[in-house]
Backbone as CSV, one residue per row, in Angstrom:
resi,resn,N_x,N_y,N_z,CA_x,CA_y,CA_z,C_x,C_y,C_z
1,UNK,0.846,-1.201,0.000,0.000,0.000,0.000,0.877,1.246,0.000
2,UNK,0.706,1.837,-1.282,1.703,3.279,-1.468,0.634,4.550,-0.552
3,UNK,1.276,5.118,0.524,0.654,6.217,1.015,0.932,7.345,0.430
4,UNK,0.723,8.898,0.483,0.859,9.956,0.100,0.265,10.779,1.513
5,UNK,1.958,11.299,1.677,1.289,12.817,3.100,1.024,14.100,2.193
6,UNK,0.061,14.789,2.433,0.368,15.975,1.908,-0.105,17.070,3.225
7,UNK,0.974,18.302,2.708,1.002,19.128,4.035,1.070,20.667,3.537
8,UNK,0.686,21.596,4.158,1.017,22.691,3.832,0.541,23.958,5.048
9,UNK,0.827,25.015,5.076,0.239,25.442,6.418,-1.732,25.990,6.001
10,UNK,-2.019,26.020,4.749,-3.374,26.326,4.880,-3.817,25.431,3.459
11,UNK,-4.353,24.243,4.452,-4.492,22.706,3.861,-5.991,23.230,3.426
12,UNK,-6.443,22.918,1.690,-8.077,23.447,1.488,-8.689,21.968,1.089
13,UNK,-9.635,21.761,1.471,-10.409,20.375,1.484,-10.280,20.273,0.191
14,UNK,-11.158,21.170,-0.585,-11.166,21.134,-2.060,-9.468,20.618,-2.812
15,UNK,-8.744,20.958,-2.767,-7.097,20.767,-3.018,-7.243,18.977,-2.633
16,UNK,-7.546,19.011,-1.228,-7.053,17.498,-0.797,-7.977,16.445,-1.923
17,UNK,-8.750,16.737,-1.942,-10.102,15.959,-2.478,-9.841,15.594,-4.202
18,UNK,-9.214,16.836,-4.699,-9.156,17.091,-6.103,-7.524,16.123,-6.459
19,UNK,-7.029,15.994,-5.611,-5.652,15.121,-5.673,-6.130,13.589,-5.218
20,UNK,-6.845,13.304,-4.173,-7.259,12.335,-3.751,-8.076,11.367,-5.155
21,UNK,-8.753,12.398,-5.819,-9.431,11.669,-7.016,-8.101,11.343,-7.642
22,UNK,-7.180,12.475,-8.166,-6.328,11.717,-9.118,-5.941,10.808,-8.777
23,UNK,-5.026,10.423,-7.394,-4.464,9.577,-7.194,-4.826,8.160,-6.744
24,UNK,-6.489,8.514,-6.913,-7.306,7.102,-6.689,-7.033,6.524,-5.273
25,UNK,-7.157,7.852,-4.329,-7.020,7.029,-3.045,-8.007,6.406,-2.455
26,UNK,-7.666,4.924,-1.339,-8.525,4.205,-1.168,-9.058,5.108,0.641
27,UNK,-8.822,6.129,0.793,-8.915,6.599,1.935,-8.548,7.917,2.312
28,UNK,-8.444,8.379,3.197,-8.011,10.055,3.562,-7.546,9.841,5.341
29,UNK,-6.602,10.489,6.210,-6.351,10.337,7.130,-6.074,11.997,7.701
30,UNK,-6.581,12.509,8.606,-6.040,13.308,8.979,-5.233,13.610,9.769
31,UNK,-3.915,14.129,9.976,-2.688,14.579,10.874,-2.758,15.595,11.295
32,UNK,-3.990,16.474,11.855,-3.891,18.043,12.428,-4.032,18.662,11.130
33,UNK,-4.139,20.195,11.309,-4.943,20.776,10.649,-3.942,20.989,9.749
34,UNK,-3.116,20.850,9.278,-1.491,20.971,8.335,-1.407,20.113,7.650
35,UNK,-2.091,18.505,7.721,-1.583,17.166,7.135,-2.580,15.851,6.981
36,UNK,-2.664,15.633,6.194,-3.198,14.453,5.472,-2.478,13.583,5.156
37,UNK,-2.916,11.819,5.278,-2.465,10.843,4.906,-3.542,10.302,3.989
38,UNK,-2.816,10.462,2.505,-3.782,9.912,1.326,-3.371,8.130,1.732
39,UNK,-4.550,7.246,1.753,-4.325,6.235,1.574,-4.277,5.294,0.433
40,UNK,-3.781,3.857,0.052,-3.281,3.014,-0.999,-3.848,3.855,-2.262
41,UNK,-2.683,4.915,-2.343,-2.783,5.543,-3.783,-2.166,4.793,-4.698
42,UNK,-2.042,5.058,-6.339,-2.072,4.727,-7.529,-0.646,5.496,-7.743
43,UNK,0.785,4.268,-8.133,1.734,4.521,-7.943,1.574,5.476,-9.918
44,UNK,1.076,4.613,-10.161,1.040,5.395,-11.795,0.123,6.748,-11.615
45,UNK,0.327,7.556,-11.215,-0.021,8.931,-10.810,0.256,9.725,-10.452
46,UNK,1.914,9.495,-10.196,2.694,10.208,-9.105,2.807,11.526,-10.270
47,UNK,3.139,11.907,-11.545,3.521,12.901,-11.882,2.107,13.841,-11.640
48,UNK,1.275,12.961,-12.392,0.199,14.013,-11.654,0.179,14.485,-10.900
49,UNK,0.176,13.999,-9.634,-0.008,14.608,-8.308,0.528,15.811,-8.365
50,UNK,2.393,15.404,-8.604,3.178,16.250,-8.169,3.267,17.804,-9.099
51,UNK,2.428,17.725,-9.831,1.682,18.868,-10.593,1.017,19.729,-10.073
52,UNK,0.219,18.871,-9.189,-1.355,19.689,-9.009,-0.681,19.902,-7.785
53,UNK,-0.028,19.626,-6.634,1.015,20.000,-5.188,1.427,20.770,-6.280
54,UNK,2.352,20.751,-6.666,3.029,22.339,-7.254,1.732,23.582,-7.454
55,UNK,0.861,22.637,-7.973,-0.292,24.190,-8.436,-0.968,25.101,-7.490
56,UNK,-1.044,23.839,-6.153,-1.617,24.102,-5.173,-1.104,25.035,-3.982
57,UNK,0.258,24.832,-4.134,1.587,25.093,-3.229,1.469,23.939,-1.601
58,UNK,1.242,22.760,-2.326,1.567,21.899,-1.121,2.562,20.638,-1.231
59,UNK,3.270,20.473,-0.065,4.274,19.654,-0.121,3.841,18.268,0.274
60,UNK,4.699,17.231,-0.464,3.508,15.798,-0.696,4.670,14.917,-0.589
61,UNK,4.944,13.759,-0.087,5.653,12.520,0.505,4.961,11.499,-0.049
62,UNK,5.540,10.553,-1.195,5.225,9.178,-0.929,5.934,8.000,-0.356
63,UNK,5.349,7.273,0.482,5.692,6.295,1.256,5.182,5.047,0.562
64,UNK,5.416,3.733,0.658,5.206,1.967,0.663,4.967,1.838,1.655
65,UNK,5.570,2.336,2.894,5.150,1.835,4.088,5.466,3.274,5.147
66,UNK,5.192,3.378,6.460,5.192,4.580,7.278,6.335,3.461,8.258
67,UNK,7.068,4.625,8.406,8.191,3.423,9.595,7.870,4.260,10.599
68,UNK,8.564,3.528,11.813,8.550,3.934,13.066,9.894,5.120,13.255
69,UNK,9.113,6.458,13.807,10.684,7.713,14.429,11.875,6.991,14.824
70,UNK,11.123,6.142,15.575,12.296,5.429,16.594,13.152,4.404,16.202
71,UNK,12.767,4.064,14.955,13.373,2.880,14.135,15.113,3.667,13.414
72,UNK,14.723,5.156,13.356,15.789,5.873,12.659,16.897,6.308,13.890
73,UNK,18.152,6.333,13.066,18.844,6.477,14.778,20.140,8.049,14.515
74,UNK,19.196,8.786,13.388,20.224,10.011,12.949,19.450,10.769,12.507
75,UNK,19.605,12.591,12.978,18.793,13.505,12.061,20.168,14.263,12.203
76,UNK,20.602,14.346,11.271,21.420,15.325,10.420,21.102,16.696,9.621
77,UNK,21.491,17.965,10.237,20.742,18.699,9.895,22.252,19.481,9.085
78,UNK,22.007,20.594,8.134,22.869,21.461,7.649,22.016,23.056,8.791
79,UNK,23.155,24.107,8.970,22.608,25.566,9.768,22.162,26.387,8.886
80,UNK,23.216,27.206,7.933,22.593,28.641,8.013,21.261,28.104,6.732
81,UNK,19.955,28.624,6.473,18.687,28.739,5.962,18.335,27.735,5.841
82,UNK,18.900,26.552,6.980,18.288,24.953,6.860,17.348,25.108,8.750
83,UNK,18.544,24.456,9.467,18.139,25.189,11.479,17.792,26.669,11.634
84,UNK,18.439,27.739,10.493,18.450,28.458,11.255,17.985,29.778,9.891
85,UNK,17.314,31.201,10.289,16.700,31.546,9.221,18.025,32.882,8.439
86,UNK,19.039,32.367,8.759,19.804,33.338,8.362,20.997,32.419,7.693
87,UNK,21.998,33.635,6.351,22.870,32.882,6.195,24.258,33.781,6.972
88,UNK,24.558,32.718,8.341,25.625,33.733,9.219,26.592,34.461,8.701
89,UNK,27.613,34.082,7.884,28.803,34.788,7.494,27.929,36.305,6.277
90,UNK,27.089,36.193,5.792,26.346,37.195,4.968,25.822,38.265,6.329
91,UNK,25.460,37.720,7.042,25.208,38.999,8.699,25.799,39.687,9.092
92,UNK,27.465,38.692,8.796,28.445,39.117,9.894,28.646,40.501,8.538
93,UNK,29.316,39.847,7.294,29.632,40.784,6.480,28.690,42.091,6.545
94,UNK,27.390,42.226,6.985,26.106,43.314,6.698,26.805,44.223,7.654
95,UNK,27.728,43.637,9.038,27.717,44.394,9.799,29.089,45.508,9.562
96,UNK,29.527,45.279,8.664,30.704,46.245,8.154,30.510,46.693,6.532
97,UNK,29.236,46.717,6.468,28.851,47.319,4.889,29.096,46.133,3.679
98,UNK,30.102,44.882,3.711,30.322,44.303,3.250,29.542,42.820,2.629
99,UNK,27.990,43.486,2.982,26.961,42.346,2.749,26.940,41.552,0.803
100,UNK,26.695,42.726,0.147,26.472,42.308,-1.186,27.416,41.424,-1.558
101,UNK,28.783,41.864,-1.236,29.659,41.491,-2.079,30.101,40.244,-1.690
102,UNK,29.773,39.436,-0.310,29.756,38.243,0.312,28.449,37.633,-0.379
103,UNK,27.341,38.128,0.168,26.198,37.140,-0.175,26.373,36.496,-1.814
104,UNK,26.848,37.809,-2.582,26.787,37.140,-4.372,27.913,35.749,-4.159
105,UNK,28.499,35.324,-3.426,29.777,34.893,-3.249,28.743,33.090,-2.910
106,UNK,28.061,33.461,-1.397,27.007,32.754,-0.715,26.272,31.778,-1.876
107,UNK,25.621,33.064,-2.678,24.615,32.579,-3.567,24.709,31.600,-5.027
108,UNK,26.107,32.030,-5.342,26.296,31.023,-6.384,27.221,29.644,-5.825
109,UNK,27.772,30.051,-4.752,28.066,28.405,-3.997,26.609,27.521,-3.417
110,UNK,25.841,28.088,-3.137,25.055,27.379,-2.487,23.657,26.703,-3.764
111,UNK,23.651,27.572,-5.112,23.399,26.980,-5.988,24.238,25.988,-7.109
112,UNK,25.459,25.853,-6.435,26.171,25.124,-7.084,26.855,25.558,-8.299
113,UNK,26.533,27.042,-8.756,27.596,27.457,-9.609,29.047,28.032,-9.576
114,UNK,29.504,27.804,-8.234,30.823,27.671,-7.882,31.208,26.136,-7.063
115,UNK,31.812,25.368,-7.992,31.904,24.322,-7.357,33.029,24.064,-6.365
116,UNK,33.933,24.691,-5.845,34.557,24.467,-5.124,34.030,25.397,-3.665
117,UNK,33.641,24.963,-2.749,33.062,25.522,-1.617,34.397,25.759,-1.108
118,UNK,35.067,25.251,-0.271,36.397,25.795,-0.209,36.930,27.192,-0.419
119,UNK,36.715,27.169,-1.678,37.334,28.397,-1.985,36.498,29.564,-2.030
120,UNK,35.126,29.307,-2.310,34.378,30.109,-2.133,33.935,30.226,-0.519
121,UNK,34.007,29.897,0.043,34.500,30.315,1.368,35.706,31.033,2.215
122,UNK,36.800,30.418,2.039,37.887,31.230,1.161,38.282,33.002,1.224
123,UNK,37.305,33.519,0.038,37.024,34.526,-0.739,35.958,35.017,0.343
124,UNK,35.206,34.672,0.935,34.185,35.260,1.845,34.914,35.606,2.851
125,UNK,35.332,34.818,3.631,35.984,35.404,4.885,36.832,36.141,4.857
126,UNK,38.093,36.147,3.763,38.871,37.050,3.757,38.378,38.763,3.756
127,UNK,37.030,38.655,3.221,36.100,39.629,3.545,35.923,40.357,4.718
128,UNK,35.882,39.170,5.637,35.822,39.796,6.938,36.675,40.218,7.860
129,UNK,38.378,40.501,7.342,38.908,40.465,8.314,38.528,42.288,8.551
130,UNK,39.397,42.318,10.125,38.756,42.837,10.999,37.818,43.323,11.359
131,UNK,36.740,42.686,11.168,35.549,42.551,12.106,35.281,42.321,13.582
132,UNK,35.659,42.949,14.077,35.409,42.815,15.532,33.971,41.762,16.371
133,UNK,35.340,40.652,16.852,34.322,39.954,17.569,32.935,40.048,17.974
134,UNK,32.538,41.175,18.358,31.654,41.387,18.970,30.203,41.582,17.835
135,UNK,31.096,41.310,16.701,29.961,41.824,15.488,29.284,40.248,15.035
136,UNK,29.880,39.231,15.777,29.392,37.812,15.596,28.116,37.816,16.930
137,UNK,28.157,38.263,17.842,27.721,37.746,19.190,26.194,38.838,18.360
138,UNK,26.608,40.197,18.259,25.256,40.706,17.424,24.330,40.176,16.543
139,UNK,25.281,39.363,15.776,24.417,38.296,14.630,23.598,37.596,15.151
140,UNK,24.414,36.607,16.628,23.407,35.234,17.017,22.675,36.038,17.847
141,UNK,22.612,37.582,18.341,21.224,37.578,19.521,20.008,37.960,18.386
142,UNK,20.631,39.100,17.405,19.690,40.230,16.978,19.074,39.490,15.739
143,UNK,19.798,38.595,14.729,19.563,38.026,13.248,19.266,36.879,13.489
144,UNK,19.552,35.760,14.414,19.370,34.419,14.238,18.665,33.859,14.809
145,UNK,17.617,33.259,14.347,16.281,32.511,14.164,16.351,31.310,14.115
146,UNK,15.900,30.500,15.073,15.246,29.066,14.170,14.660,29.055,13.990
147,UNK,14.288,28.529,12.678,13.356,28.142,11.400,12.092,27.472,12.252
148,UNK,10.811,27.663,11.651,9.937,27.184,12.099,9.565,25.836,12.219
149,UNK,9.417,24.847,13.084,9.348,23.468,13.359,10.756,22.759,14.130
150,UNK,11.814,24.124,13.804,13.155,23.235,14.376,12.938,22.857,15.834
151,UNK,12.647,23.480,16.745,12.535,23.357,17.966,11.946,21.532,18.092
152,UNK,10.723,21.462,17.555,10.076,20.514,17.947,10.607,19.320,17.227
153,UNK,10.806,19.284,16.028,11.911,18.457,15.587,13.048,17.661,15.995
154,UNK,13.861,18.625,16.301,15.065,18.443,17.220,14.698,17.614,18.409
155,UNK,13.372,18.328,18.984,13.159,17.883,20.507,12.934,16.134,20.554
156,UNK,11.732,16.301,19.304,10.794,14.964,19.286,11.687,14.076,18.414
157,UNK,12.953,14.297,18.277,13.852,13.235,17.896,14.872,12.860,18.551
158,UNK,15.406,13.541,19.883,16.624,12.955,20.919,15.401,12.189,21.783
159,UNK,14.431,12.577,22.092,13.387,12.138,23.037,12.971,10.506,22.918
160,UNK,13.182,10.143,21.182,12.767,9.318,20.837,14.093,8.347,20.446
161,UNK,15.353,8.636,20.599,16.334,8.390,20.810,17.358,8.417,19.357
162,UNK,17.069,9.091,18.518,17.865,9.741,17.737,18.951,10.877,18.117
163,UNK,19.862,10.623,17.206,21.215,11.232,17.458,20.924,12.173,16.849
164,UNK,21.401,13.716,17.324,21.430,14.845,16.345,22.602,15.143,16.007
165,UNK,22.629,15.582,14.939,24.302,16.369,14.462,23.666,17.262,13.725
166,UNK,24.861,18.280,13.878,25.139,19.397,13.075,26.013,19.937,12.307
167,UNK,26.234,19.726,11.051,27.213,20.258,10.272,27.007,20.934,9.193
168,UNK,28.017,21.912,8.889,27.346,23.080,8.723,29.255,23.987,8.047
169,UNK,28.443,24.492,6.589,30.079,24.752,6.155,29.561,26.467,7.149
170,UNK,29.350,27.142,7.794,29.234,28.168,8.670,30.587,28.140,9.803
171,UNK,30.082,28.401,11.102,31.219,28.724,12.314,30.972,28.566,13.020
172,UNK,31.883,27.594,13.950,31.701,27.253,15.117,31.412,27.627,16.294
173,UNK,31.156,29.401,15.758,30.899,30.462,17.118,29.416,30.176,17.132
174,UNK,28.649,29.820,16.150,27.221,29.816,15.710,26.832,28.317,15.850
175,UNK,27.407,27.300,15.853,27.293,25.932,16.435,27.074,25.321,17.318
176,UNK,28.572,26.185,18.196,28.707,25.911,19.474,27.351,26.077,20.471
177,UNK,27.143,27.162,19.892,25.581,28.233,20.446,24.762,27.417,20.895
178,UNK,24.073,26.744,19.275,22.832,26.037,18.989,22.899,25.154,19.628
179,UNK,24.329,24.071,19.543,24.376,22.697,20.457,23.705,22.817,21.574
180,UNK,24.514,23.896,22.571,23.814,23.558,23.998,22.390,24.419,23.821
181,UNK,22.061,25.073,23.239,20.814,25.850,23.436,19.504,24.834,22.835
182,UNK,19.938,23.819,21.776,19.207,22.660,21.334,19.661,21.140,21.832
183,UNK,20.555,21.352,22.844,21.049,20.187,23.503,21.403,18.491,21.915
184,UNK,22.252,19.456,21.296,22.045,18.486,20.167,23.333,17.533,20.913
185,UNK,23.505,16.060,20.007,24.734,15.676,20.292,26.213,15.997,19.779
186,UNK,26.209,16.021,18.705,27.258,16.223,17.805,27.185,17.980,17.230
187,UNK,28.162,18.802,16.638,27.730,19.351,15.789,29.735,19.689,15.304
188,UNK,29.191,20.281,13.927,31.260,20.398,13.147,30.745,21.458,12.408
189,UNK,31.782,22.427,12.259,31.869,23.186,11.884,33.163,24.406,11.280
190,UNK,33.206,25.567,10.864,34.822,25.837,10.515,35.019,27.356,11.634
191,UNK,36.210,26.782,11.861,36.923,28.173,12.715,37.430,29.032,12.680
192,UNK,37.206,30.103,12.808,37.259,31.798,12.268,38.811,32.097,12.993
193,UNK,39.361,32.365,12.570,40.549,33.022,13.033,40.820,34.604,13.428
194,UNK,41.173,34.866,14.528,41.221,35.609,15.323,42.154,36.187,15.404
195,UNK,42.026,38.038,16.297,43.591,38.191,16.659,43.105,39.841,17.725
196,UNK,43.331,39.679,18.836,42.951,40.962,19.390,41.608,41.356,19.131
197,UNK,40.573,40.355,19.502,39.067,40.657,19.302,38.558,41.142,17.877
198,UNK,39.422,40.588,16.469,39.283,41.241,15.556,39.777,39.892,14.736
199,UNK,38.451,39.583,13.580,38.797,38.680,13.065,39.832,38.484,11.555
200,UNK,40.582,37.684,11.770,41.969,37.563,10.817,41.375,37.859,9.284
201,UNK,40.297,36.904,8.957,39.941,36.904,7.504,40.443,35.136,7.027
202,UNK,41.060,34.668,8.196,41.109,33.307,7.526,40.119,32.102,8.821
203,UNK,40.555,31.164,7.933,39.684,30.184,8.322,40.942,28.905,8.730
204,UNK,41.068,28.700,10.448,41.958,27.849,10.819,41.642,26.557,10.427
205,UNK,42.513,25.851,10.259,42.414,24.774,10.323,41.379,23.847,8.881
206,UNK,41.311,22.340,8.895,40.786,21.864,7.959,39.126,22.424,7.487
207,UNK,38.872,22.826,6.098,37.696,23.597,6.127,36.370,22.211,6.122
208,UNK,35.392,22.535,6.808,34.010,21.632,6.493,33.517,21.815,5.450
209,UNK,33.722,21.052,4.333,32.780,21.438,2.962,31.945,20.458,2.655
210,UNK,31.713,19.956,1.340,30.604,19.228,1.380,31.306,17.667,1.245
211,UNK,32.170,17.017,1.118,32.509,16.075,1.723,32.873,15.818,2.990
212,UNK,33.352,17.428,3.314,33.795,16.917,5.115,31.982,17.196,5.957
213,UNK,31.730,17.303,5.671,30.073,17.448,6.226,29.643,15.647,6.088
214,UNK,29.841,15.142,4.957,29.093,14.094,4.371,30.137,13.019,5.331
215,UNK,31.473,12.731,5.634,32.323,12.486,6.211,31.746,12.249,8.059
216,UNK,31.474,13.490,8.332,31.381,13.632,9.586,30.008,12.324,10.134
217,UNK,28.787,12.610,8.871,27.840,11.883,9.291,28.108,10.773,8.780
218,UNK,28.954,9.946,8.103,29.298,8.462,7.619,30.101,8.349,8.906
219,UNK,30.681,9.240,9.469,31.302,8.427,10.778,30.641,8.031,11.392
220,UNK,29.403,9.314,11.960,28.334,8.666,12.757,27.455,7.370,12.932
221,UNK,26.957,7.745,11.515,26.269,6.401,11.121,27.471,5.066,11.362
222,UNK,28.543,5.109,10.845,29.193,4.036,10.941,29.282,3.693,12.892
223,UNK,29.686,4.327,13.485,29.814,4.696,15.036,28.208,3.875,15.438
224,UNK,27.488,4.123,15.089,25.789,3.517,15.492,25.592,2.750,14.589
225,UNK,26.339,2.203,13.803,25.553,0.813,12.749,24.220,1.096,11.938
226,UNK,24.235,2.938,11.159,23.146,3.276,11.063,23.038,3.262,9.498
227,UNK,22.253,2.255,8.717,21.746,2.441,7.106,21.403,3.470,7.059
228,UNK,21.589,3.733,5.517,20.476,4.986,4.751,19.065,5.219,5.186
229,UNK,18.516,3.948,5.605,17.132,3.639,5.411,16.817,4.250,7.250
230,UNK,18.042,4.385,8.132,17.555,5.111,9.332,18.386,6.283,9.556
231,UNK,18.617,7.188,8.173,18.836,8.381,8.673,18.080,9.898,7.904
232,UNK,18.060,10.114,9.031,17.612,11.745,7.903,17.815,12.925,8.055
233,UNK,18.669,13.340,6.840,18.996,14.676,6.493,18.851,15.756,5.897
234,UNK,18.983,17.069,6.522,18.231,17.847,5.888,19.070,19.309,5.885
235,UNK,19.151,19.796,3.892,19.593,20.577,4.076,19.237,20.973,3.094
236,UNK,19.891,22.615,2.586,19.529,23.493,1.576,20.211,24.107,0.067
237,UNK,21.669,23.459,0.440,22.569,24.249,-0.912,23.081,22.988,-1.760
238,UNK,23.666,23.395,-2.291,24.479,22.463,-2.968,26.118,21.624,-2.101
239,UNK,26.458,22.259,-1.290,27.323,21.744,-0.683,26.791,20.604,0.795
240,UNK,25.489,20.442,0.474,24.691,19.698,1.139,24.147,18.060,0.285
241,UNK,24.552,18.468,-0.493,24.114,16.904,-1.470,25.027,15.982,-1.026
242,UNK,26.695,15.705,-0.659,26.457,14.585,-0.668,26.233,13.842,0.456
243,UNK,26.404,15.233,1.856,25.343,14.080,3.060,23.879,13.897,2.534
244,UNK,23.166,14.657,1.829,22.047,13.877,1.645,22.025,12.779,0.637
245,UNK,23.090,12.702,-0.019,23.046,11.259,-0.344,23.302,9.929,0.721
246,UNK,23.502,10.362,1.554,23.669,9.312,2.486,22.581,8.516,3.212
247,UNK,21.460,9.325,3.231,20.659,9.242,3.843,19.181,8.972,3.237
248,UNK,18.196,7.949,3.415,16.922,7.415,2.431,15.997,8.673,2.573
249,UNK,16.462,9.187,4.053,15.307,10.619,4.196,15.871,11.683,4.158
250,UNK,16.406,11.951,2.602,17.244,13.364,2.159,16.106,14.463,2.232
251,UNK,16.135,15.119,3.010,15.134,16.615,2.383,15.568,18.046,2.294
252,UNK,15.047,18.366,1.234,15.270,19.593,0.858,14.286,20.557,1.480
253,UNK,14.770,21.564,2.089,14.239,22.496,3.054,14.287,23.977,2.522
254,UNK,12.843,24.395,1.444,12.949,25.584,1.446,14.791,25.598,0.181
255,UNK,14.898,24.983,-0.495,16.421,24.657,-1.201,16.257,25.338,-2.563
256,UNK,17.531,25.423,-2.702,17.930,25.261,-4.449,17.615,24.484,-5.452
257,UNK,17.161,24.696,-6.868,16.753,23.552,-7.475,17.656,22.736,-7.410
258,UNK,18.931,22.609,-7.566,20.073,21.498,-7.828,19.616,20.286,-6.198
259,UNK,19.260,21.192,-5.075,19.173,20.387,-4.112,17.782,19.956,-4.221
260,UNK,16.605,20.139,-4.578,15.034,19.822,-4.793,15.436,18.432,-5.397
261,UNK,16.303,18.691,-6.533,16.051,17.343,-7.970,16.703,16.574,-7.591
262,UNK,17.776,16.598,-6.313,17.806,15.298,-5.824,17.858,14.689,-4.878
263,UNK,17.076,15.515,-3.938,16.730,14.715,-2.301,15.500,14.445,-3.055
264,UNK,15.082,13.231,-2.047,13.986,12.300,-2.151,12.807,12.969,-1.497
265,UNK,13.176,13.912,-0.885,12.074,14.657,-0.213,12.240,16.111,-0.267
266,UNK,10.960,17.043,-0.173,11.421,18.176,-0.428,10.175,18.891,0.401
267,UNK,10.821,19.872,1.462,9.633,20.825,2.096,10.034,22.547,1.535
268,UNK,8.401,22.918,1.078,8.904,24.190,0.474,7.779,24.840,0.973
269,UNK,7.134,24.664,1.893,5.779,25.732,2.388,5.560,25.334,4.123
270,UNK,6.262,23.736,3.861,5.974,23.484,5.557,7.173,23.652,6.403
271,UNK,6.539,23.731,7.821,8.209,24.092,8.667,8.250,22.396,8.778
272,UNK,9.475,22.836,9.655,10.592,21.584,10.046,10.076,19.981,10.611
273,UNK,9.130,20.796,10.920,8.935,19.707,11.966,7.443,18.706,11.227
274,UNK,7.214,19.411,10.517,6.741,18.492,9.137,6.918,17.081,8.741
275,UNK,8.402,16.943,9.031,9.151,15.528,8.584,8.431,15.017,9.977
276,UNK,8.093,14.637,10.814,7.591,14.494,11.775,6.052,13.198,11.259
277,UNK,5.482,14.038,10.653,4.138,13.254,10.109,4.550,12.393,8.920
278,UNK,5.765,11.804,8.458,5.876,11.048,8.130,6.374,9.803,8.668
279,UNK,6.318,9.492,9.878,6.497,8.494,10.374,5.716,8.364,11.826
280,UNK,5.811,7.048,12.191,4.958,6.646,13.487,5.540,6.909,14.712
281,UNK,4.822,7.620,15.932,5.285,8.468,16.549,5.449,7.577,17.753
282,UNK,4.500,6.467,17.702,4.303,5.460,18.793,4.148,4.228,18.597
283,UNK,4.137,3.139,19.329,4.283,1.811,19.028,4.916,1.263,17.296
């Protein structure tokens, strides 16, 4: 029995009903006022669907089967516009006039038209040197947000005994933060170099890019004996693909097309905690 969730924050009967015909469901389930479980839909229908969810602006999951939260033993998240609603090093730069000329930098790495993250990271920070410390601590009180659903997400997955990590090509001043403030387990990240409360412009030590991200969580998983099929990750750029290849519950959060076309999952209207109603919460 192929299921179908569909979710969005202003779910219209008419929408559910008009997809439900296409997809010849044998049923309807409701998940709160955000979510529906189409039941034994019609696998030869899927493009349809995913038409009329685009037309509709709702985000739609098909499943074979609904597994158990607790069966998965990893949520792997990426930070800046995945956890969190800002992209940090583009803040820090705003705070010395130097926003544009970072973010254009941001924007074509994170769509994948600069393929070396590295270096386009690189080129950003050197941006920032001397920036005074204190222009980071402004970012995480005054600019940084978690994204809507992270809280409960996060929560309703250590609770249930999933591992969290965090990695994140961002900074460890902005990591460190979240860990204890989201009591995550793990989190990696890159380190800003310093000098007299004024930052160098380089980046110490080995940089986190998108293999050392993808790296960090193959350790994990390897460390917990954890398949594809019990982990899930979720992120937004292109330097995020190949941990979400690692993982059966790749989602794209609010992403880039390069990252949409190839996580297996994709949320673009619902918050975080969304991924949530796709699996069984109990027994």
């Amino acid at each position: 029995m192929t299921h179908l969730i569909l979710q969005a924050p202003n779910l219209v009967a008419a929408n559910i009903e008009k997809i439900a015909a296409i997809a010849n469901a044998g049923g309807v389930q409701d998940l709160g006022s955000t979510a529906v479980r189409l039941l034994d839909v019609d696998n030869d229908e899927r493009v349809a669907v995913e038409a009329c969810c685009a037309e509709f602006g709702i985000d739609y999951a098909f499943f074979e089967q609904i597994a158990r939260l607790r069966d998965c033993r990893i949520l792997a998240m990426d930070m800046d516009s995945t956890l969190v609603n800002i992209e940090c090093i583009d803040e820090i730069a705003d705070m010395v006039g130097r926003k544009a000329e970072v973010a254009a930098i941001t924007e074509a790495a994170m769509r994948g038209e600069i393929t070396d993250f590295s270096e386009s990271l690189i080129r950003r920070v050197a941006l920032l040197e001397g920036v005074p410390i204190t222009a980071l601590e402004q970012v995480y009180e005054q600019r940084l947000r978690l994204n809507p659903g992270a809280e409960k997400l996060v929560s309703t997955a250590r609770k249930t005994g999933l591992k969290t990590l965090l990695v994140s090509g961002g900074f460890t001043f902005f990591t460190e933060r979240l860990k204890e403030r989201l009591s995550l387990d793990a989190c990696h990240a890159n380190l800003l170099g310093t000098n007299q409360g004024k930052l160098t412009g380089k980046v110490v030590g080995t940089i986190v890019d998108a293999q050392g991200k993808a790296n960090q969580l193959k350790l994990l998983a390897d460390d917990l004996g954890a398949g594809p099929e019990q982990i899930i990750a979720v992120g937004d750029g292109a330097n995020d693909l190949k941990m979400l290849a690692l993982a059966q519950y790749s989602v794209a959060y609010r992403a880039k097309p390069v990252v949409r076309q190839q996580a297996n999952y994709a949320l673009n209207v619902s918050p975080l905690d969304a991924i949530l109603n796709w699996f069984r919460l109990s027994h």
